[in-house]
N, C-alpha and C positions, 0 to 999 in steps of 0.2 A: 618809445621811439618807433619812427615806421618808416620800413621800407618800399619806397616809390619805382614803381614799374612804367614808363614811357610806351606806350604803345603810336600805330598811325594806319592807317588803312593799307592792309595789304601785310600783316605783319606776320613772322612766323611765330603760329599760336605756342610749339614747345620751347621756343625760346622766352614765352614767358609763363608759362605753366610750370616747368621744372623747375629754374630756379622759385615761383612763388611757390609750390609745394615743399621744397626746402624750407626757406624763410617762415611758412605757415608753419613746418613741424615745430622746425625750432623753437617757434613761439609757444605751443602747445608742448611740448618736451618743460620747457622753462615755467611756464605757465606765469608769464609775467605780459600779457592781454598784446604782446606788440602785434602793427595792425602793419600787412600787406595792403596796399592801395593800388590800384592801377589807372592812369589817367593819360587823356590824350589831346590833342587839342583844343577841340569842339567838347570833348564829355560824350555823353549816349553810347550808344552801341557800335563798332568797332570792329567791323569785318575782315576776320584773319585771312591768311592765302591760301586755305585749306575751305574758306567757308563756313569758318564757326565763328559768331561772332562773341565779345565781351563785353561787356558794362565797365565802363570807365566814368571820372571823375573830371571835370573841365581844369586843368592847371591852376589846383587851387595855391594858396601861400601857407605853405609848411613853417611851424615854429619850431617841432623838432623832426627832423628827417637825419634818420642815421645813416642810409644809403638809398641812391638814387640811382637808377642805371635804365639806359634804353635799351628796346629787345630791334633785335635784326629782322629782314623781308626782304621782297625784292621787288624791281620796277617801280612803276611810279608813285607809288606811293612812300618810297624811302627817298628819291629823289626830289619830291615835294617836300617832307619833313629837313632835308638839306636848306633846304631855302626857303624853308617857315624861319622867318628874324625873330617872330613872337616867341612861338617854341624856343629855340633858340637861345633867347635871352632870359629865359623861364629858366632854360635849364640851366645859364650857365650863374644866375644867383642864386638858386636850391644848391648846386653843387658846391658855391663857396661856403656855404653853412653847412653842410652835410659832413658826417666822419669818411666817407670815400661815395666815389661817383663811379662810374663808367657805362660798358655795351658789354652785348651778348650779338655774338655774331658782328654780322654785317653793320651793325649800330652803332659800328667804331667809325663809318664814312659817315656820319649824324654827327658825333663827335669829335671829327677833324672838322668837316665844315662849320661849327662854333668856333673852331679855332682851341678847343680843350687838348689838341694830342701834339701841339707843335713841340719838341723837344722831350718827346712821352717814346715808349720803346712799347707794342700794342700787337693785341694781338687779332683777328680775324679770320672768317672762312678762310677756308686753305685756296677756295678755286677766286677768292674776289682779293688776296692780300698783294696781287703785282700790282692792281687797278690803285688800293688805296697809296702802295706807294707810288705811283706815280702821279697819282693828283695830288698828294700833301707829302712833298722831299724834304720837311722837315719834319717827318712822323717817323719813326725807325720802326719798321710791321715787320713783327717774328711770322715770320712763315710758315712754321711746323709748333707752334707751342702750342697747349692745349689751352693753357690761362698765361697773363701776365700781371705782375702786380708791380704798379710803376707809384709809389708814394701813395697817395690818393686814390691813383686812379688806377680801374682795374679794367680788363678787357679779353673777354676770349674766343674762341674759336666756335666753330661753327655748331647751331642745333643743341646736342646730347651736352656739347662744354660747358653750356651756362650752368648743366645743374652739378660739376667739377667745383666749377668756381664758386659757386652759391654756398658749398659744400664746405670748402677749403677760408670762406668767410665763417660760416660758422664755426667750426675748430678753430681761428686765428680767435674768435672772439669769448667761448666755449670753452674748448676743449675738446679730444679725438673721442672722446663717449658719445658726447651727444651726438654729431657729425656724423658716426659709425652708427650709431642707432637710428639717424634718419636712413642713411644709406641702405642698411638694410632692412629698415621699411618700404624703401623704393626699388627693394629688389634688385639694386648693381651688384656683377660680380667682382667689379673691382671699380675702388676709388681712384683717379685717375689726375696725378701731381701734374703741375702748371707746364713741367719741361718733358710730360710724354708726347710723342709724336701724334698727332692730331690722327694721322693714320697710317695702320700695321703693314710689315709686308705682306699680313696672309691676305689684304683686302685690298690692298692696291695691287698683286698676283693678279685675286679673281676678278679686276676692274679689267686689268691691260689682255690678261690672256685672250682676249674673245670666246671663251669658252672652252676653249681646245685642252687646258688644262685646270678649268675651275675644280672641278672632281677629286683631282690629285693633289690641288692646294688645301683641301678641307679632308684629305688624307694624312697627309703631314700635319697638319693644325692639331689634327685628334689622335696622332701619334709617337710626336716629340721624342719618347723616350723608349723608343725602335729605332735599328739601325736602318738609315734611309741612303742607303748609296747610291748610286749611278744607277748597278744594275738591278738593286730593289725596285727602285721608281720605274724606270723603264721598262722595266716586266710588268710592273704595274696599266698601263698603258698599252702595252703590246707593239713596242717600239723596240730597235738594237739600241745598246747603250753609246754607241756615237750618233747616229741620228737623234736620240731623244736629248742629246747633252747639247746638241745644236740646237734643235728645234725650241727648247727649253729657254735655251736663252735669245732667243729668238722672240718669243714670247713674254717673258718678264724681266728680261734684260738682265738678270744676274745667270752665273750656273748654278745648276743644282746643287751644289755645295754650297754654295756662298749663302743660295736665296734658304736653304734650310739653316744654318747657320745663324742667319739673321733672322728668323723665324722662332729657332730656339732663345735668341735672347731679349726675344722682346717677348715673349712669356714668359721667362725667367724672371723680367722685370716688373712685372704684373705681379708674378708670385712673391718677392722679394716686397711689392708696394704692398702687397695685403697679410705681411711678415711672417711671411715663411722663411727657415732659416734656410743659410745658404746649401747646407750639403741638401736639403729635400731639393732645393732650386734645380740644383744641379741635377741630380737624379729625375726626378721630373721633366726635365728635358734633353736628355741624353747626351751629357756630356761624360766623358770617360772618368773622370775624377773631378773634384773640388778645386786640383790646382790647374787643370785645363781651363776649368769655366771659369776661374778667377782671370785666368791671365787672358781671356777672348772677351770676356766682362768688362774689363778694363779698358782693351786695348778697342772698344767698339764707345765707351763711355765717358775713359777718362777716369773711374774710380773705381774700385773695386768693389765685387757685391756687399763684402759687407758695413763699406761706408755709403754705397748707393742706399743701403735698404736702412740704415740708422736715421741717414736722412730723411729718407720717403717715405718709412713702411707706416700706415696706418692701424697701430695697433690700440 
């Protein structure tokens, strides 16, 4: 069976490098010869947005294609593969024969424009998911998901996601050994479920702060299980603890408590996906007890750590 990779001029090469480096271990892990293919309109060589190009395959007619999924890019050349009919209709008769279809990124506006996402719940880049819902209001775009798996079809978020979702196909079809064995072939420090946040508060902190407090977000990041209060941080900084508790949020729009807070529990959550048990979770990121962290784990998710982590953990 082989999986089919969509490229187009102008394409983001790790969106389709990662997931095919998944799919290729897999194959070699199983050692049952399934072939990664990449193919593009035209066939030849295939100049990514980085400048590297690929060898592709001209649209040939697949008799067994197990997954078919387009990779994302930006400018004109996604906007051309939008309105290639031919493509188009290539992909939308592989994809009826195929065991699931979908994008990596941006490749989910390739797959509205077929008309594949209309009554689909999808996921995409975080900075282009307003654009796609407002050009196709019969696409429901998760905003913040890392993957989404809608029947068939699968779709996710930006870059690093594809190779979440490539991941989370192999386990669906696998098992969490083999999945885990590619992972940490590929050096991740953590597997990353369809419903994590596409991105942390420690990295949207250091996006918004302008700088002013990047320092002390990769303070906290590497100190979780220290007590970080007001006037910790603020000495930190060499700020009074009312100026730094303005200024602070001022800056990342939560307070200091709040934004450490939510910092602790989205590593918690990481810890908990790569099955750690809960009292380490907790300890690990400085919560006072087990039944604190349960009940701020909850009440931020909806479930508790240790039905979050039965779910999710990748053990």
């Amino acid at each position: 069976m082989q999986t089919v990779l969509l490229v187009f001029p102008g394409f983001q090469l790790l969106d389709l490098s990662g997931p095919a480096a998944v799919f290729g271990g897999a194959a070699e892990g199983l050692g049952n010869g399934g072939e990664v293919v990449t193919v593009s309109a035209e066939g030849g060589a295939v100049m990514s947005s980085c400048g590297v190009a690929v060898a592709t395959l001209a649209l040939p007619a697949f008799d067994a294609v197990d997954t078919v999924l387009v990779v994302g890019g930006d400018g004109p050349g996604l906007r051309a593969l939008m309105e290639d009919e031919r493509t188009g209709a290539w992909f939308r008769r592989t994809a009826a024969t195929a065991r699931r279809y979908g994008s990596i990124c941006s490749g989910a506006f390739a797959l509205a424009a077929w008309g594949l996402t209309d009554g689909h719940r999808v996921a995409t880049h975080w900075n282009g998911a307003h654009l796609l819902a407002e050009g196709f209001p019969g696409t429901e775009v998760d905003a913040d998901a890392m993957f989404v798996e809608d029947g068939a079809l699968w779709t996710s978020a930006g870059v690093t996601a594809g190779i979440d979702m490539a991941l989370a196909m192999v386990e669906r079809d696998h098992g969490p050994r083999l999945a885990n064995a590619i992972a940490r072939r590929l050096v991740l420090s953590v597997r990353r479920p369809g419903n994590q946040s596409q991105y942390s508060p420690l990295l949207r902190a250091q996006t918004t702060a302008a700088g002013r407090y990047a320092d002390l977000v990769g303070y906290i990041a590497a100190n979780l299980d220290r007590k970080l209060d007001v006037e910790a941080l603020a000495a930190r900084v060499r700020e009074t603890p009312r100026s730094f508790h303005r200024n602070f949020r001022e800056a990342t729009g939560k307070t200091p408590a709040a934004f450490v807070t939510a910092a602790r529990l989205d590593r918690a959550r990481a810890l908990l996906g790569e099955g750690a048990p809960v009292k380490t979770a907790a300890s690990a990121c400085g919560f006072s007890s087990p039944e604190h962290f349960t009940k701020s784990f909850s009440g931020a998710f909806g479930l508790s750590p240790a039905a979050w982590r039965a779910l999710n953990a990748r053990t």
